[in-house]
DSSP file (Angstrom, degrees, kcal/mol; ACC not computed):
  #  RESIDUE AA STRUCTURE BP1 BP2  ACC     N-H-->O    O-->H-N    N-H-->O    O-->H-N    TCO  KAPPA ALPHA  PHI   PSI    X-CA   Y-CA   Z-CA
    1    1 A X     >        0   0    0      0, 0.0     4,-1.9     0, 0.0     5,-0.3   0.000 360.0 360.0 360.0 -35.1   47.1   27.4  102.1
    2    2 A X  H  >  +     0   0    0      2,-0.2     4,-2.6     1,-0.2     5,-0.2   0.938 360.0  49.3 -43.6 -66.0   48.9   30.2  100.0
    3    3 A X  H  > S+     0   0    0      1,-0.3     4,-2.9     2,-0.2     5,-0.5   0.915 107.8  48.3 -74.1 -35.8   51.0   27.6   98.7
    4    4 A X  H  > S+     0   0    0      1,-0.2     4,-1.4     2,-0.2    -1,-0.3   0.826 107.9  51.2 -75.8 -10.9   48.7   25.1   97.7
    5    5 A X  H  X S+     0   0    0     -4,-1.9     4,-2.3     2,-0.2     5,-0.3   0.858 111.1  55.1 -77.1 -24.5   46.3   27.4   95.8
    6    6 A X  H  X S+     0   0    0     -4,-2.6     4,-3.0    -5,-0.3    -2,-0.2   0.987 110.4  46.8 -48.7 -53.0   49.8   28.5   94.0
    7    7 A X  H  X S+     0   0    0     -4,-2.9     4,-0.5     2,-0.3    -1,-0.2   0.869 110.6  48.9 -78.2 -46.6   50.4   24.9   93.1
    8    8 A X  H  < S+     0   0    0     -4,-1.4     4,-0.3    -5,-0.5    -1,-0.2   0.975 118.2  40.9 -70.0 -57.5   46.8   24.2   91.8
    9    9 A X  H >X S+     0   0    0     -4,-2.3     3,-3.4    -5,-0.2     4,-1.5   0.769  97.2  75.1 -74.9 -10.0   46.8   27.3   89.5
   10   10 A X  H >< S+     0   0    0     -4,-3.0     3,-3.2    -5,-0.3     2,-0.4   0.942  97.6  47.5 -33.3 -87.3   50.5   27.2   88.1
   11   11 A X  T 3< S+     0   0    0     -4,-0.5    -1,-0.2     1,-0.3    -2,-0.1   0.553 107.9  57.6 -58.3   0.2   49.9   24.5   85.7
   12   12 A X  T <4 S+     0   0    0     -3,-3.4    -1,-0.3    -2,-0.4     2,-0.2   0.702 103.4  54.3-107.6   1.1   46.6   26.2   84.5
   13   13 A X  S << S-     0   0    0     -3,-3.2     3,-0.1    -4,-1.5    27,-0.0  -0.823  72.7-132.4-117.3 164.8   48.3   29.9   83.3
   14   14 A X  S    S+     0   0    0      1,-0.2     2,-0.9    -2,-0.2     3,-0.2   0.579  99.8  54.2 -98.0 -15.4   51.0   30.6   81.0
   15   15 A X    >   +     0   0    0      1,-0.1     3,-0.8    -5,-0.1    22,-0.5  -0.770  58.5 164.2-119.9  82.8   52.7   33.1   83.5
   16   16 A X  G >  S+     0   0    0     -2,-0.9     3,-2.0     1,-0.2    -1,-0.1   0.882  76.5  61.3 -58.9 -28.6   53.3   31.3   86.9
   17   17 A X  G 3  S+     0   0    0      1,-0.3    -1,-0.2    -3,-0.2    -7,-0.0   0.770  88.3  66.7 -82.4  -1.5   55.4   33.7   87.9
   18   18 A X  G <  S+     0   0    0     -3,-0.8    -1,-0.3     2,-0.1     2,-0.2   0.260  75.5 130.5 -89.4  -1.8   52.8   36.4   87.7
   19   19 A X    <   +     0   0    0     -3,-2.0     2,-0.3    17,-0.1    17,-0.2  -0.375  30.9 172.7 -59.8 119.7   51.2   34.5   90.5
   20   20 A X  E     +A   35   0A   0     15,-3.7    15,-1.4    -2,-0.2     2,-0.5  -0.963   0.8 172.5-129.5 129.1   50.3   36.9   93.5
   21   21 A X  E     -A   34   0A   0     -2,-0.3     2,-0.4    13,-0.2    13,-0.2  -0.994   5.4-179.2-120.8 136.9   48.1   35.4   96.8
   22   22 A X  E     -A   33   0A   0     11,-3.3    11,-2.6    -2,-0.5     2,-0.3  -0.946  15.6-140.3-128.0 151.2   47.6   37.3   99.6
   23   23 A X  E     +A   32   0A   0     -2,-0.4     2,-0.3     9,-0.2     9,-0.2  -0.936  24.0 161.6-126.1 142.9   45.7   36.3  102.8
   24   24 A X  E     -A   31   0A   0      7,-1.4     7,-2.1    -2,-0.3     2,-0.5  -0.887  28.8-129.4-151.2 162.8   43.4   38.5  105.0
   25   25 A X  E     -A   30   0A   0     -2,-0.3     2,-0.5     5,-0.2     5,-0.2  -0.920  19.0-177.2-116.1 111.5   40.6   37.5  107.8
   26   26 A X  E >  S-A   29   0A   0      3,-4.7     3,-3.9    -2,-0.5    -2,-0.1  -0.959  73.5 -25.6-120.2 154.9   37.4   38.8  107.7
   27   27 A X  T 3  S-     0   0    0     -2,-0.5    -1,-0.2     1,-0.3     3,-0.0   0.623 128.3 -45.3  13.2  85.9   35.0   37.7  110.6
   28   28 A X  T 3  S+     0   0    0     -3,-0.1    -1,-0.3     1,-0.1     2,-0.3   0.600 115.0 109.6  45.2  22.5   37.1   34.3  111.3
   29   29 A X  E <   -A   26   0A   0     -3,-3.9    -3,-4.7    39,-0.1    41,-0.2  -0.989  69.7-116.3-133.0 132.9   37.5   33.1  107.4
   30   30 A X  E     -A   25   0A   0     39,-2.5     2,-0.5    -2,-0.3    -5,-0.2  -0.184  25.2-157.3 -25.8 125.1   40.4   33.0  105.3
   31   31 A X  E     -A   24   0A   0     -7,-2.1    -7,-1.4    39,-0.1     2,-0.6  -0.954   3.0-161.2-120.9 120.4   40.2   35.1  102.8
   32   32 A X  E     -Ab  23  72A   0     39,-2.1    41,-2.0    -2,-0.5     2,-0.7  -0.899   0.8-164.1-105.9 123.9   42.4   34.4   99.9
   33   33 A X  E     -Ab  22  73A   0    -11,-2.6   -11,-3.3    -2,-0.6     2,-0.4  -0.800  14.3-173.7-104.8  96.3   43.0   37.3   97.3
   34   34 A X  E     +Ab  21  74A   0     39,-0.9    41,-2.0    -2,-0.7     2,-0.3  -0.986   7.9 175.1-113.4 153.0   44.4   35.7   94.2
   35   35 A X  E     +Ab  20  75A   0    -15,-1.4   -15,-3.7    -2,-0.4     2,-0.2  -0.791   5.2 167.2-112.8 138.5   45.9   38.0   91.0
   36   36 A X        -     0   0    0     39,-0.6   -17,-0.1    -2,-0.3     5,-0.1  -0.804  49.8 -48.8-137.0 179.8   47.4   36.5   88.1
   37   37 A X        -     0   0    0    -22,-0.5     4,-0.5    -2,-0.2    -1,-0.1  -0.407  50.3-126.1 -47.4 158.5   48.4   38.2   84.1
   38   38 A X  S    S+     0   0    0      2,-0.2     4,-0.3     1,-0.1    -1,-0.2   0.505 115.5  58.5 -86.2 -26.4   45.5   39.9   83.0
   39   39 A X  S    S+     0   0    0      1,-0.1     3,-0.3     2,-0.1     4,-0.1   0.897 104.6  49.0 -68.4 -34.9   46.0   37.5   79.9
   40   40 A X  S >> S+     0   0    0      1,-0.1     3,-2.1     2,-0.1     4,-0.8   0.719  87.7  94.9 -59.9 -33.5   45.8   34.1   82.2
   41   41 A X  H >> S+     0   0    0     -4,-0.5     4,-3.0     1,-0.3     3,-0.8   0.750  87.0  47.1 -26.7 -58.5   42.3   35.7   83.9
   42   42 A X  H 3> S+     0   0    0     -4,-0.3     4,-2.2    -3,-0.3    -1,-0.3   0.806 109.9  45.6 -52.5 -44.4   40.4   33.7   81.4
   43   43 A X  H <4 S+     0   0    0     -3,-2.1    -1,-0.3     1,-0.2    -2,-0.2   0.641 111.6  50.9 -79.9 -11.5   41.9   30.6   81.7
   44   44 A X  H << S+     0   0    0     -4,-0.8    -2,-0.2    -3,-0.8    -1,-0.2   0.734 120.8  41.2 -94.0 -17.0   41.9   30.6   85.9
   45   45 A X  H  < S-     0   0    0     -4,-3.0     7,-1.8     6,-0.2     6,-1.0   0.955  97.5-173.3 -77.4 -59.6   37.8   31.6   85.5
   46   46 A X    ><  -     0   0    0     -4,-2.2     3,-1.7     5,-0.2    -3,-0.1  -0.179  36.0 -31.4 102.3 158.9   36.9   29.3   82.6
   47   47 A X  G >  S-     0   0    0      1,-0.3     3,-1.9     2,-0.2     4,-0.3  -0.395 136.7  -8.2 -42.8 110.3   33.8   28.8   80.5
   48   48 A X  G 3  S-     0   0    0      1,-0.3    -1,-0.3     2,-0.1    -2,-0.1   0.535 124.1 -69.7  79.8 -10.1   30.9   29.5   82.6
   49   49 A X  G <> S+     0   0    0     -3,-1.7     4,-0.8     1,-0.0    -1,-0.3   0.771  93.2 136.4  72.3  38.6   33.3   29.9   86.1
   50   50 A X  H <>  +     0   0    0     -3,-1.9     4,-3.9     2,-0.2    -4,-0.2   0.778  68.0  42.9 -75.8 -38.1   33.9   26.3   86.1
   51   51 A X  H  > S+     0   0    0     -6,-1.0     4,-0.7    -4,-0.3    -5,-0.2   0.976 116.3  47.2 -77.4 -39.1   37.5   26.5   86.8
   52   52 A X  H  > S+     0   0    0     -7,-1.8     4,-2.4     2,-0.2     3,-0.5   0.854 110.0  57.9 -76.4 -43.0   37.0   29.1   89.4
   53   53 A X  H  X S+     0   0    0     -4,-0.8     4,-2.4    -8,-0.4    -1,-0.2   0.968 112.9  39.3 -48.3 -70.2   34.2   26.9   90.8
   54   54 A X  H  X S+     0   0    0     -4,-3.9     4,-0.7     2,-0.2    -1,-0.3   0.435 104.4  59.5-124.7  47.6   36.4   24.3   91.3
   55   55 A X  H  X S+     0   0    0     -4,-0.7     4,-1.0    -3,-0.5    -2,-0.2   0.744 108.4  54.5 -20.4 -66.0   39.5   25.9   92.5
   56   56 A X  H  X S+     0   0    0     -4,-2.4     4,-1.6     2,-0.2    -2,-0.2   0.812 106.1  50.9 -72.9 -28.5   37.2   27.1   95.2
   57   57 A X  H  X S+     0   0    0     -4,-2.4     4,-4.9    -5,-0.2     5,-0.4   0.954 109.8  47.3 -66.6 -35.9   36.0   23.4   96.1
   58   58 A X  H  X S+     0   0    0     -4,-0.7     4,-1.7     1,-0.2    -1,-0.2   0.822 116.4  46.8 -74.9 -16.3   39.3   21.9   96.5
   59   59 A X  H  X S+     0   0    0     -4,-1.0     4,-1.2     2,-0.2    -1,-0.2   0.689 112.7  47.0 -92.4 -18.6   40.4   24.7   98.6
   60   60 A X  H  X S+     0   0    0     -4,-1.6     4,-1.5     2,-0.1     5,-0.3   0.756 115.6  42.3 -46.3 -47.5   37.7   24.7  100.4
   61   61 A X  H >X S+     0   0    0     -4,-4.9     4,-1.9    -5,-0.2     3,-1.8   0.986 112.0  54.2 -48.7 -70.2   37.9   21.1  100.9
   62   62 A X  H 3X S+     0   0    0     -4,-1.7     4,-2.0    -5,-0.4    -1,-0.1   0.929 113.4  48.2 -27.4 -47.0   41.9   21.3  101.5
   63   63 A X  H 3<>S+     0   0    0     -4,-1.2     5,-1.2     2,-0.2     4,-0.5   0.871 112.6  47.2 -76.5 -12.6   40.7   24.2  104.4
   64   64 A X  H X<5S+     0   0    0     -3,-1.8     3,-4.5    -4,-1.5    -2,-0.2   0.970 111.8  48.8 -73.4 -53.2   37.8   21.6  106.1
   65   65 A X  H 3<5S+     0   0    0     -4,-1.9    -1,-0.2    -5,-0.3    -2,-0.2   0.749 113.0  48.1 -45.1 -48.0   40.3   18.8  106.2
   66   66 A X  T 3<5S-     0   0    0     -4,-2.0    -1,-0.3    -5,-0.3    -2,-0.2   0.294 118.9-111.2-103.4 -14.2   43.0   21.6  108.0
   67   67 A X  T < 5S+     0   0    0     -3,-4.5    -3,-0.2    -4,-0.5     2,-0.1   0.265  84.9 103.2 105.1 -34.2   40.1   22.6  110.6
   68   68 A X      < -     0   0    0     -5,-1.2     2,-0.4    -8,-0.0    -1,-0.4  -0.443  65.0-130.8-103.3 161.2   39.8   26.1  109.0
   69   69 A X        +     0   0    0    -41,-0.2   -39,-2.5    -2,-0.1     2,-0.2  -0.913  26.3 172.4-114.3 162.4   37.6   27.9  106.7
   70   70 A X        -     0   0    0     -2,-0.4     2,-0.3   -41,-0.2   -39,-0.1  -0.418  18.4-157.4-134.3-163.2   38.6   30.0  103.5
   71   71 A X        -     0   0    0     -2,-0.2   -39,-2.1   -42,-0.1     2,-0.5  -0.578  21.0-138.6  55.0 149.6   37.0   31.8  100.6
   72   72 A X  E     -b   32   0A   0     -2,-0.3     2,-0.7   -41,-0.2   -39,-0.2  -0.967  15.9-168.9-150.2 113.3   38.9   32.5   97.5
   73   73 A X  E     -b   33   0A   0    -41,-2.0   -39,-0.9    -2,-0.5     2,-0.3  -0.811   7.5-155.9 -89.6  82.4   38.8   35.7   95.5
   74   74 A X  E     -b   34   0A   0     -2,-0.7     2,-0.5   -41,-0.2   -39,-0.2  -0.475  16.0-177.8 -75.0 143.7   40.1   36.2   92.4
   75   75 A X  E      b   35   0A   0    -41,-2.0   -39,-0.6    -2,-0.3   -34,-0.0  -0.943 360.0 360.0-131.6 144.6   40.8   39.3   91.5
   76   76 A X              0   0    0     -2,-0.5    -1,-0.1   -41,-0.1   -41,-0.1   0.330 360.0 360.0 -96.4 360.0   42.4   41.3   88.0
């Protein structure tokens, strides 16, 4: 799951490599903690939290389809 949230946001910031995801489990959900440049922040929320919005559906989708559930944090 790690990798595919990697994969969706690479192409939308100008420093991939500044890509950090980390996973913890709170009360039997995925929790995925991603950080990116503090200059990319803007471009992974979007006008209005659109991108972030849906970031979180396709990874949510990605976890129903895999049987699991997630959440997705971004965090600066």
């Amino acid at each position: 799951m790690e990798e595919m949230l990697k994969v969706l946001v690479r192409d939308i910031v100008d420093n991939p490599d500044a890509i950090n995801v980390t996973t913890r489990v709170e009360d039997k959900v995925n929790v995925l903690e991603l950080r990116v440049d503090p200059s990319d922040m803007g471009k992974v929320i979007g006008k209005q939290g659109k991108i972030a919005k849906a970031i979180r559906t396709l990874m949510k989708a990605y976890a129903t389809k895999n049987g699991t559930k997630i959440n997705v944090e971004i965090i600066d």
